[in-house]
C-alpha positions in Angstrom: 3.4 23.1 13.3 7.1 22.9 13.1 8.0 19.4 13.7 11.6 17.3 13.8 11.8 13.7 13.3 14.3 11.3 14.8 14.8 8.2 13.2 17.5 5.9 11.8 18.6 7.4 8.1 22.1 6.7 7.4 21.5 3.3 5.2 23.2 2.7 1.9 21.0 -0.4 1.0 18.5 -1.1 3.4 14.6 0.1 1.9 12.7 0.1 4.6 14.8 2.0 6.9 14.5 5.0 4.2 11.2 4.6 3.2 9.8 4.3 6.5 11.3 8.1 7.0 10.0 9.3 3.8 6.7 7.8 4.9 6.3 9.5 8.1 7.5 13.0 6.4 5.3 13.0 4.0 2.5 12.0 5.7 3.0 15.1 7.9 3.7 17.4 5.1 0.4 16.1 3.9 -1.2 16.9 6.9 0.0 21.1 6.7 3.3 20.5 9.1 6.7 22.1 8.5 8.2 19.1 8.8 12.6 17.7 8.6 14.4 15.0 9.8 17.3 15.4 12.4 21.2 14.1 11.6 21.7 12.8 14.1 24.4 9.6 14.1 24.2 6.0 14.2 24.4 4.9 17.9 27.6 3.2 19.0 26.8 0.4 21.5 29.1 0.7 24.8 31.6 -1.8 24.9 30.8 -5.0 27.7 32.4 -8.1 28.6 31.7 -10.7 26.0 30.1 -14.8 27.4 29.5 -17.9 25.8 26.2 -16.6 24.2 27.7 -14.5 22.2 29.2 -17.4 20.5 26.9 -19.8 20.6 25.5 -19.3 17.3 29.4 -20.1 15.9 28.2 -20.9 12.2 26.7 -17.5 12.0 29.8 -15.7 13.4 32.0 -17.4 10.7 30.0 -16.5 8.0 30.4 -12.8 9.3 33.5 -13.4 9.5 34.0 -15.1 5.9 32.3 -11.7 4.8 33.9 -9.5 6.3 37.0 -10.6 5.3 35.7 -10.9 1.4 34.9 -7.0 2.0 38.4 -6.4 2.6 39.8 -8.2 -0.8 40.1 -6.2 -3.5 37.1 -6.2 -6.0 34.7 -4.4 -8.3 32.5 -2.4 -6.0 28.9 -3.0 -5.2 26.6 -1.0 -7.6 25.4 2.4 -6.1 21.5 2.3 -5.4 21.9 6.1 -5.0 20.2 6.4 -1.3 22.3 9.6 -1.3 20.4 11.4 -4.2 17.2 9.8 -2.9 17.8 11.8 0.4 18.6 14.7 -1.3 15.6 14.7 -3.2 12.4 13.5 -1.0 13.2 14.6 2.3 14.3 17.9 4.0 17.2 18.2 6.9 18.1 19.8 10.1 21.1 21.9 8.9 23.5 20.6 11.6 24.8 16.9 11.8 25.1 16.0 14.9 27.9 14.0 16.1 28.2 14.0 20.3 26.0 14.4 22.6 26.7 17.6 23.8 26.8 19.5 20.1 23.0 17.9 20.1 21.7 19.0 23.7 23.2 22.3 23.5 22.2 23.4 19.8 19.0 20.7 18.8 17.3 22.7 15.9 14.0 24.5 16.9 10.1 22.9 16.5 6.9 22.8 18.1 7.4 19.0 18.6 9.5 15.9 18.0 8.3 12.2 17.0 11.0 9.9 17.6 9.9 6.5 15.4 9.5 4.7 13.3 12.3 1.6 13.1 13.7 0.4 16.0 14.9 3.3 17.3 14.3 1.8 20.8 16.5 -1.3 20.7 18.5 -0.9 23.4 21.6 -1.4 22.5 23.3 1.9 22.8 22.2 3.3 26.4 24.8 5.8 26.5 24.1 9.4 27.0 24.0 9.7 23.3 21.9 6.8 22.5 19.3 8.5 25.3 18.8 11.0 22.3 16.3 8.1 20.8 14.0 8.7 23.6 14.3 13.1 23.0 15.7 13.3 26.3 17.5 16.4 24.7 14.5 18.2 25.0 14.4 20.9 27.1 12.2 23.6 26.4 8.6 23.2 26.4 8.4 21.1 22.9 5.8 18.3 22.4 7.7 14.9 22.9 6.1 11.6 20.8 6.9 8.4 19.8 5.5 7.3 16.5 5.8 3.0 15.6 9.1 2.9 18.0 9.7 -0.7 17.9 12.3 -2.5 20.6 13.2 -4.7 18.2 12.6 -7.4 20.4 9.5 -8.7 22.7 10.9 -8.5 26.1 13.2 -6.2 28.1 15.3 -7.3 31.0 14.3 -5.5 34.8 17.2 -3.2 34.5 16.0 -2.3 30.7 12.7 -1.7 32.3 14.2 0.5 35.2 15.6 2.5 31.9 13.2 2.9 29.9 10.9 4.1 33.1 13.0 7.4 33.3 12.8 8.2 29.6 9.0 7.4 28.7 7.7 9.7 31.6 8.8 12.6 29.8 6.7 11.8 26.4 3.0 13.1 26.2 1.9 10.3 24.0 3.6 6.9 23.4 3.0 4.8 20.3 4.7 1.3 19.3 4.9 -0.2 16.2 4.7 -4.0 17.7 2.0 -5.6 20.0 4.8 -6.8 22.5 5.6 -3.0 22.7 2.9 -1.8 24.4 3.5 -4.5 26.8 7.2 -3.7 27.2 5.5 0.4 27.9 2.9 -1.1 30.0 5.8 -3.0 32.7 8.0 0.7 32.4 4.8 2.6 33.5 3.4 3.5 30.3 -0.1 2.6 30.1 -1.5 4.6 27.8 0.9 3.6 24.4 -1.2 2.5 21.4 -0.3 0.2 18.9 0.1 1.6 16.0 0.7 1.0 11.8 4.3 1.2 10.5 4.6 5.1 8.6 4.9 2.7 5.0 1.7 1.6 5.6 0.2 5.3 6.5 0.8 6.0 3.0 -1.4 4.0 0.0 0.1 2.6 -2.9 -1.2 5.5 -5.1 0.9 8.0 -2.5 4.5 6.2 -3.8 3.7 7.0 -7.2 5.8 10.0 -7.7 8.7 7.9 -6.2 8.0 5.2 -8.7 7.9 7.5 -11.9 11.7 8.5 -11.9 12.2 5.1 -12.8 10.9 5.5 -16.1 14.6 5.5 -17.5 16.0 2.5 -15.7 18.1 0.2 -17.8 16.4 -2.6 -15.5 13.8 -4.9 -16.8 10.4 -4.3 -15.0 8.6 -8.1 -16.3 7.0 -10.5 -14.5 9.3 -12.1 -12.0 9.8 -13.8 -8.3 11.2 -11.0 -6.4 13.1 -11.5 -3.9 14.4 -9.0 -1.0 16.7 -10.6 2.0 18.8 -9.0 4.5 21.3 -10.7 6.4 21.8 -14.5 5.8 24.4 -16.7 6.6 22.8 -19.4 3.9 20.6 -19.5 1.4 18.7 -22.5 2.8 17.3 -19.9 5.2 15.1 -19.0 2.6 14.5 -22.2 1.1 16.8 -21.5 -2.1 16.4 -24.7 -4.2 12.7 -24.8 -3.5 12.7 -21.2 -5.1 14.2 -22.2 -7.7 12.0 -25.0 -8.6 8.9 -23.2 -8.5 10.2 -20.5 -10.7 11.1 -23.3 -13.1 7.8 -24.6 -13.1 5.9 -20.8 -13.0 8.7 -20.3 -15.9 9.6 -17.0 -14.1 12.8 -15.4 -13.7 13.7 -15.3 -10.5 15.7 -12.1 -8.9 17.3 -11.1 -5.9 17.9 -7.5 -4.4 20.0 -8.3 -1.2 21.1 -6.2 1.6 24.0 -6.6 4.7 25.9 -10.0 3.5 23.0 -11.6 1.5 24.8 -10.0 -1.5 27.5 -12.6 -1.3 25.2 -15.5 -1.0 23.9 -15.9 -4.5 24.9 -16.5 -8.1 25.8 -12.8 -9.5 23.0 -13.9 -12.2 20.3 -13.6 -9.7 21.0 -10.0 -8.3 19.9 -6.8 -8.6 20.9 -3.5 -7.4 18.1 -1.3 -7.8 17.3 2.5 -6.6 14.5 3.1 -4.3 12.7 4.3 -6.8 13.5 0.9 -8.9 12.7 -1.3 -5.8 9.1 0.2 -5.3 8.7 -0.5 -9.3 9.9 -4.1 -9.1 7.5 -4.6 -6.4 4.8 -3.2 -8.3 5.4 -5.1 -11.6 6.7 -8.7 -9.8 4.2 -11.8 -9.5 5.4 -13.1 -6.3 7.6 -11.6 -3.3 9.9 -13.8 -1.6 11.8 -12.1 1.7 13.3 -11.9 5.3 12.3 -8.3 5.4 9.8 -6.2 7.8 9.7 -3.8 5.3 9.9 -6.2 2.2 6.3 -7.9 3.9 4.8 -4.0 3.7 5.4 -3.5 0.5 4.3 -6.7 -0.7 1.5 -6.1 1.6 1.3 -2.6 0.0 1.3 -3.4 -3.8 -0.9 -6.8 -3.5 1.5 -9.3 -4.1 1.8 -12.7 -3.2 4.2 -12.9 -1.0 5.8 -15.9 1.6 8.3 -14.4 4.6 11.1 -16.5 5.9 11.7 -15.8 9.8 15.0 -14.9 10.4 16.9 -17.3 12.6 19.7 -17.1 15.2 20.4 -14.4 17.0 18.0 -12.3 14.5 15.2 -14.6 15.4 14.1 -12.1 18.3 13.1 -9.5 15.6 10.3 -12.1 14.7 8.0 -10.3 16.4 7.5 -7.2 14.4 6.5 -9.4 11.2 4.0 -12.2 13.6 2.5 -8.4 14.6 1.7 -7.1 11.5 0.5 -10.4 9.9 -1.5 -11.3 13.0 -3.2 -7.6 13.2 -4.0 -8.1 9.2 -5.0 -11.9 9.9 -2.1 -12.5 7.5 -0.3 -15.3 9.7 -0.5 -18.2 6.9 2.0 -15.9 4.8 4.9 -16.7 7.8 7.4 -19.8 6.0 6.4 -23.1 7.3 9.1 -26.3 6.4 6.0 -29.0 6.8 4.3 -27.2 3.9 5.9 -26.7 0.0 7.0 -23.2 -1.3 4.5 -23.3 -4.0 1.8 -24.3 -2.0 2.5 -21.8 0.2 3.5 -19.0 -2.5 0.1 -19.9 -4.6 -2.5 -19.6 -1.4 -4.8 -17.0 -2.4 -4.9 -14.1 -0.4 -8.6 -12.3 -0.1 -7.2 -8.5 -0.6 -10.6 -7.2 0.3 -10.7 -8.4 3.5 -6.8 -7.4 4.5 -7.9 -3.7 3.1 -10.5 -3.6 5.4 -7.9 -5.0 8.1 -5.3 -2.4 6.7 -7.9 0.3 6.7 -9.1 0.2 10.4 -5.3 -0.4 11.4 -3.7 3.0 9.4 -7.6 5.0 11.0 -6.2 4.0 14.6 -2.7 5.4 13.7 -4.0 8.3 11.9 -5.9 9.3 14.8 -3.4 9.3 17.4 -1.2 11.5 15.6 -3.6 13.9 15.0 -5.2 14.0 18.8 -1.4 14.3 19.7 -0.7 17.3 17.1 -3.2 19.6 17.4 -2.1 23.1 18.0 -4.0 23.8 21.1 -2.0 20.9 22.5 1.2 22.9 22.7 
């Protein structure tokens, strides 16, 4: 079967948002499908009168701001983690980027079906005619519509939202979410029947990331033990408990790294950073001691690779994408891995974890997943 894949792809430092593409391709291609990915753009949210919230959280805007401004001043670039090449060489493309809407109704490349998922492809945030393309309202023909892991990116939706997302789901013949609070969210827009399902990352073993991890093998980096870190968008390092970090990598006498994304780049000592590939980031995770991070995607791999691993909610106005990370680690009975201020970093950090059990968690989880997207890709329902 012939299938296209909409998903978020354009990132130039964000893992997960790659991986979790690579993830779902392959695992298709596994599986005997023709499988690409579609160009389309990142949404552009419609402009709309601004209120006090948006400025409520002011510390957090000035940071931005401080940032952005920093971007502006002339300096030596940021290292290239080669996303491009990575692109170029795991997954396989519609031949058309598409930039407006109509280019993409009009000429949307041929397939038997389209998944839209996984990320948060569903956030909301652009509800333009363009931004409808997330839900494969382009679809006209007689193509198989599904949504694999879409996640809202948040756990409630407004009346009007629901009103919304009402028109667009009754068009899919099989609905899947990567969050609990998803299926609630489909439930309210008339959705019934969407299943919870596992992130794509976590379709695929360890083992399956191997070939990515290989071309690593002439990396100028230093694979040793270390506290790994991975944050995305901070405004301060005391988000993530930074001196207490410190300390326990003083007292584990491990180095401790950093491999930031957004602004976090700008928050720590140049000593502490690292710039790695994708294929580098997979084999820092698998070589690391511990795994430090703010990250959805950084908790997978962790997750993934067996590592240790404490996750620092993200706070302010990024505090509604909790969700996706108290779902995961609540389906994998994982929640004593979420950052808790009463408790120290190294107590928390040193808790063991019984692996065996969370496989067997993990294992019934990805079965569930598995099994949707094969009832829902069969050829004889086409």
């Amino acid at each position: 079967m012939r299938i296209g894949i909409v998903t978020f792809w354009w990132a130039q430092d964000n893992y997960g948002q790659l991986l979790q593409a690579y993830a779902l391709y392959s695992y298709l291609r596994n599986k005997g499908h023709e499988v690409f990915l579609i160009r389309l753009r990142a949404s552009r949210a419609q402009p709309r009168s601004r209120t006090w919230l948006d400025y409520a959280d002011l510390p957090r805007v000035w940071n931005h701001l401080v940032w952005k401004l920093k971007r502006l001043a002339p300096e030596k670039q940021t290292p290239s983690r080669d996303f491009d090449l990575f692109r170029e060489q795991f997954l396989e493309w519609s031949e058309a980027y598409y930039e407006t809407n109509e280019d993409f109704s009009r000429h949307y490349p041929a397939a038997n079906a389209f998944i839209c998922g996984s990320d948060q492809v569903w956030n909301l945030i652009d509800r333009s005619e363009y931004g409808k393309n997330w839900f494969l309202n382009f679809s006209c023909r007689r193509e198989r519509l599904i949504s694999y892991a879409a996640s809202f990116g948040k756990d409630t939706v407004t009346g009007d939202e629901c009103d919304y997302l009402r028109a667009l789901l009754v068009r899919f013949q099989a609905v899947s979410v990567r969050e609990a609070e998803g299926v609630n969210i489909c439930t309210a827009a008339g959705r019934r029947d969407a299943v919870h399902v596992v992130d794509p990352a976590l379709l695929l073993s360890a083992e399956d990331y191997q070939p990515i991890v290989r071309l690593a093998i002439n990396s100028k980096l230093k694979f040793e033990p270390m506290i790994l870190g991975y944050f995305l968008n901070l405004s301060n390092k005391s988000e993530v408990a930074w001196s207490a970090l410190i300390d326990f990598a003083k007292r584990k006498e491990l180095p401790l790294n950093v491999i930031p994304a957004g602004n976090a780049g700008k928050l720590f000592p140049k000593r502490y950073l690292l710039f790695p590939s994708i294929p580098e980031w997979l084999k820092l995770y698998e070589t690391c001691c511990y795994v430090v991070t703010n990250s959805f995607h950084g908790t997978v791999f962790a997750i993934l690779m067996k590592k240790p691993f404490l996750v620092f909610p993200l706070l302010g106005n990024g505090a509604r994408m909790n969700g996706r990370i108290h779902s995961l680690l609540k389906q994998l009975r994982l929640e004593s891995r979420i950052y808790r201020k009463e408790i120290p970093v190294a107590e928390q950090l040193e808790e063991t974890i019984d692996w065996r059990q969370t496989e067997r968690y993990l294992m019934d989880f990805r079965q569930k997943s598995e099994d949707f997207l094969s009832r829902n890709l069969m050829h004889d329902s086409i």
